[in-house]
Structure formats: C-alpha cells, structure tokens
N, C-alpha and C positions, 0 to 999 in steps of 0.2 A: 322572500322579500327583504331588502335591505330595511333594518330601522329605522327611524327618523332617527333615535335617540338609543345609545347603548352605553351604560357605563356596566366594568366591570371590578369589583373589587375596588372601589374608590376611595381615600381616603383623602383627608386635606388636614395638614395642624399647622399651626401657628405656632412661634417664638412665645413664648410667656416670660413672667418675670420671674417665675422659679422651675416649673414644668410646663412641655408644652401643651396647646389648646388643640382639642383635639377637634374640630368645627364638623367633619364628616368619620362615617368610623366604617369603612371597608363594608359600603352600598353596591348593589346590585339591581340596573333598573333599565328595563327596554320598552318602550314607547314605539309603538307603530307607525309608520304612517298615515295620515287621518283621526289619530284619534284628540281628543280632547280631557285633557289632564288635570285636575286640582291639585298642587302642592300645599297640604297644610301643614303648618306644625305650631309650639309656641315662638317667641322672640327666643333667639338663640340655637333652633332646631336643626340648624343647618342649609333652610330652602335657599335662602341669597348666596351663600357658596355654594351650592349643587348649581344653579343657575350662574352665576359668575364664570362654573369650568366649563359647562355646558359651550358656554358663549366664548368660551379663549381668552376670558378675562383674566384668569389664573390659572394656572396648571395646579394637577395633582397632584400629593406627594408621593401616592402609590396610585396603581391600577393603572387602567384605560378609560379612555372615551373615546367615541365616535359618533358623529354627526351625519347621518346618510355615509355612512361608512365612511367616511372623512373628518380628518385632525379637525376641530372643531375650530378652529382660526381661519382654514382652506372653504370649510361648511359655510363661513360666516362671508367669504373675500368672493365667495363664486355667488352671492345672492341666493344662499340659499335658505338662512335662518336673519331674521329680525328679530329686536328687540325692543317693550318699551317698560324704561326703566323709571324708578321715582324721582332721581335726579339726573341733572347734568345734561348737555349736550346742545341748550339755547341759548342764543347772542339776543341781550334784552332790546338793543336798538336798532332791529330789523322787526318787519311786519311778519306775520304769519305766513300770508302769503311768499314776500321776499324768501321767510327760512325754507320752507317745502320748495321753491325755485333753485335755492343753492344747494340743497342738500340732493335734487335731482339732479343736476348737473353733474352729480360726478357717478351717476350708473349710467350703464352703454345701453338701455334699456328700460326706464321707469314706465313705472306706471303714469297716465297723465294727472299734471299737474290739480287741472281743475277737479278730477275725477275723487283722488285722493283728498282734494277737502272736501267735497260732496260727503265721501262715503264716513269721513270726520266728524262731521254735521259742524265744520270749521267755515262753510262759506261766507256765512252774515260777517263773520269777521276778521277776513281775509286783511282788510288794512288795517289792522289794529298790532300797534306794537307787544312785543310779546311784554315787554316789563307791563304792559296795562292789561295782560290775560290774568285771572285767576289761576290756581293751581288747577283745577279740574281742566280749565281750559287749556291750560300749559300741557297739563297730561294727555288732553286729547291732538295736541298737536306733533306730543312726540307718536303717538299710535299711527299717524296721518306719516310721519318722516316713515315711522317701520315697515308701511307697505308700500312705497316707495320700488323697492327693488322687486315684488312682486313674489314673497319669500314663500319657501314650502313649510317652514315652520316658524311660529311665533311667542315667542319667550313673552311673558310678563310677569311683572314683578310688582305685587299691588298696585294693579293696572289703575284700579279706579276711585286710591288716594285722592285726596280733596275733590273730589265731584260730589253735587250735591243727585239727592234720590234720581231725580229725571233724566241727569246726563249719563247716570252709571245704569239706567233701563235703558235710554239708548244705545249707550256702548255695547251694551252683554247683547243686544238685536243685530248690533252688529259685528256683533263675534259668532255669534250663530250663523249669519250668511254666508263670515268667511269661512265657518267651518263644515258647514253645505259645499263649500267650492272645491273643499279636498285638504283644504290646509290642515295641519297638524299643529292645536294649539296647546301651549305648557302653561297658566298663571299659579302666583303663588300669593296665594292673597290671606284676608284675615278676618274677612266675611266670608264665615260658615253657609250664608245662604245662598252666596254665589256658586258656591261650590255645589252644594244641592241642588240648583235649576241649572247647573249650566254645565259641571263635570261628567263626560260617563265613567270616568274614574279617579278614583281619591288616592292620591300617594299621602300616608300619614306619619311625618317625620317629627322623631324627640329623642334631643341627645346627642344629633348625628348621623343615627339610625331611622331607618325605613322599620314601621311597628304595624304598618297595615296597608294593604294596597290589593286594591280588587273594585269593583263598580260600585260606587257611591251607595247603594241602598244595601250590599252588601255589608259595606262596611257601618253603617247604620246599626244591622240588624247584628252585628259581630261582637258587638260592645257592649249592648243593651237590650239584646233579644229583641222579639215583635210583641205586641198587645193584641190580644185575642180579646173581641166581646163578640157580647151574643145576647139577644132573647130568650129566659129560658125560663118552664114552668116551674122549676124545683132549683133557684140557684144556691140556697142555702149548700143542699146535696154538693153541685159542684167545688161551692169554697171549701168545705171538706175537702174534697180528694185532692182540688190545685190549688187552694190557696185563692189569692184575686180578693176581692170586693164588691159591691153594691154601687153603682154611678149612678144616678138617675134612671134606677130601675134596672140598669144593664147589668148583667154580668159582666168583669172584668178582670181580666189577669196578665201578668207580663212573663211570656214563657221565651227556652233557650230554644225549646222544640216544639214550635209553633202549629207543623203541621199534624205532629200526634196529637195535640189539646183540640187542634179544631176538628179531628177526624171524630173522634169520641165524644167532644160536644153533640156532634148531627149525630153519632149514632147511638150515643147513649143514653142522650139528656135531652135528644128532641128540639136542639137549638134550629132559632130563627136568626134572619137579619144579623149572620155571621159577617165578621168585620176583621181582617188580619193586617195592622201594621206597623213598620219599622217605628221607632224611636228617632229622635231628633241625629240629626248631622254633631247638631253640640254638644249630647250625652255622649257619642259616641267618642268624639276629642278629646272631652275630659276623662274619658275611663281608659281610654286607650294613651293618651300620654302620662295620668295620673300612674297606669302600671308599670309605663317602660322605665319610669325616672325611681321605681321603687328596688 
C-alpha cells in the first residue's frame, strides 16, 4: 500500500546570522493510510516545518517526501491533502458563509456547501462576518474551507488554538467521524491530552529529531514505565524486594517490567485487585525531550 505520508532522510536548515538552523535533522517517518497521528514536541521541535514540507510549503534541503506517492504540491493540487492551519487565509469583510462559497468555487468537485458548515457546527453563523468570529470560530472555519475538496488526508496544526473547552470537544467528535470515514489525520498540537484521547499514535519530536514514535500508550509506558498496585497481605515483604510504597493501604510501585512485578505479585505474595498502568502522556514528554536535548 502506498503511504499517505513518507519522508526519507529529511532535513531542513535555515540561513542563521553566524551558522545555520538546523529546524529538521535527517527524519525518517511513514504514515499509513487511515491512521491518526499526534506530532508533539516543544516550541522549536521541528513539527511546523515537518508539516510546512509535508504541505509543499517548503522544500527540503535534503531527502525526500512523498504525499500518496506524490511531490507533495501535486498531493496537495489533485485534492488530496488539506490543511488547517493557525493563521492566514481569511478576508475579514466576507460572511462565513460567503468564504466557504468562494473557496468552493474553485474545486471541480466540493463537498456541499451547507454540509461543510453543518459538519463545522458553523451554521448559526453562517452570516456573520469573519472580522466578528472569535479565533476558535475563525479556526473552525478554516477546518470547514479544509474539507471542502474532500481530502484523503488532513494536516493540522494546533487545530484547536483559541477554542474554548466545548468547541475543541466538538471539534475532536468530529475528527473522530472523519477518521471512521478513512481519512488519514496528521495534528500537531500542544495539548498532551489531545493526543492521549484522540492519537493512536505519537510521533515525539525534540531538536529536530523524531526521539519516539510508536502508539500513544506505548510511548507512555517508554518513558515512565507502568504503576503496578495491588492488595496484598504482607506488603512490607514486597517493598523489600521492589521498592514501591504504601497508598491508602495499597501496594504501590512504578516498574520498567511491569509484567514480571505483576506476575510474582499473584504468585508469590497472593495479590488482589491487581491494577497495571501507563504514566501520564506528560511524564512521558518531559522525560523523553528532557533526554534528547541532553
């Protein structure tokens, strides 16, 4: 199966004022068709340029990319990747409605108009000039232009900047949908818990570089091990041999090798009400960009 998404060997630097910036450093990253992607990293990581070349927005200064096996400008002109991005791209003295009308006009094929702001949740405010949307609302109308051409994959780029709590639980409802219908979505966002409910997998970039990348709960447990507790009639015994704690009566410990602590717990120590899991998404971010930048 062709990738959605393949870069090879990618790198991208920048002019500096004494050496150059080095924004990507010779990445490696192939994306399926269908799947659903978190790009994290901190400010500086590299995700807005990996997503810039993705889109044809810049070239690389080495490597390859390809877009469904196509130059990603070709990927982009045939309707096949959308994007919505944090800035740019709205006339403040058109209605909402008017922008989503002209920006259809120029595909041989859109989705329909109304439909596209339905699936927005833009309809109440269909005549409302865009200078009197808020930013969450702005951002929800560039989502509404992105599916427009009906695209097989979907770039974002902290998709859900100035939205407040409700409009970014319906947004991610319906990025779910779209991605029940097949699409292949990419965000790169800076809420950790987005990524948690909504990526089945975390690309973790710092520096440039890709430092982890595998399914979100993996990458979890990669960083910061799992937490075993348990019931157990003799826990002193166990904190002896693993280390761990006392919680409200529970045994507790945070191990690398999860599954040997719980195996020995049940047969050695008689545990109840065994419990095994991953570490937060943000342990994981800070332990994992804290080691790459050392």
């Amino acid at each position: 199966m062709t990738p959605a998404i393949e870069l090879l060997q990618v790198s991208r630097r920048f002019r500096g004022s004494t050496l150059p910036v080095i924004a990507v450093d010779h990445i490696d990253l192939r994306i399926e068709p269908g799947e659903v992607v978190a790009l994290l990293g901190p400010n500086g990581a590299g995700k807005t340029t990996t997503l810039d070349m993705v889109l044809g927005l810049s070239a690389p200064t080495s490597g390859s990319i390809k877009v469904f096996g196509m130059a990603p400008r070709a990927a982009v002109a045939a309707g096949r990747v959308a994007a919505v991005l944090q800035t740019g791209g709205l006339l403040p003295d058109l209605t909402v409605a008017e922008t989503v009308e002209f920006i259809a006009a120029t595909y041989s094929n859109p989705e329909p108009v109304m439909r596209v702001l339905d699936l927005a949740n833009l309809s109440a405010i269909s005549s409302r000039r865009v200078s009197k949307c808020s930013g969450g609302e702005q951002q929800r109308l560039r989502f509404a232009l992105a599916l427009l051409p009906r695209p097989d994959l979907l770039i974002l780029d902290e998709p859900t900047a100035g939205m407040d709590v409700n409009a970014r639980r319906d947004f991610w409802a319906q990025m779910h949908a779209e991605a029940r219908e097949g699409r292949t979505v990419v965000f790169a966002t800076h809420y950790l818990e987005e990524a948690d409910d909504f990526a089945d997998r975390t690309v973790l970039m710092s520096g440039g570089r890709i430092v982890a990348d595998g399914p979100t709960e993996e990458i979890r447990a990669k960083a910061t091990g799992r937490w075993v507790s348990a019931d157990l009639a003799d826990p002193a015994r166990a904190i002896d041999r693993f280390g761990g704690q006392l919680v409200a009566q529970r045994f507790v410990v945070r191990a690398a090798d999860s599954d040997s602590v719980a195996l020995a717990l049940l047969t050695e120590f008689g545990a109840t009400n065994l419990e095994v899991v991953s570490g937060s998404l943000e342990d994981a971010f800070v332990a994992l960009t804290e080691g790459a930048a050392k």
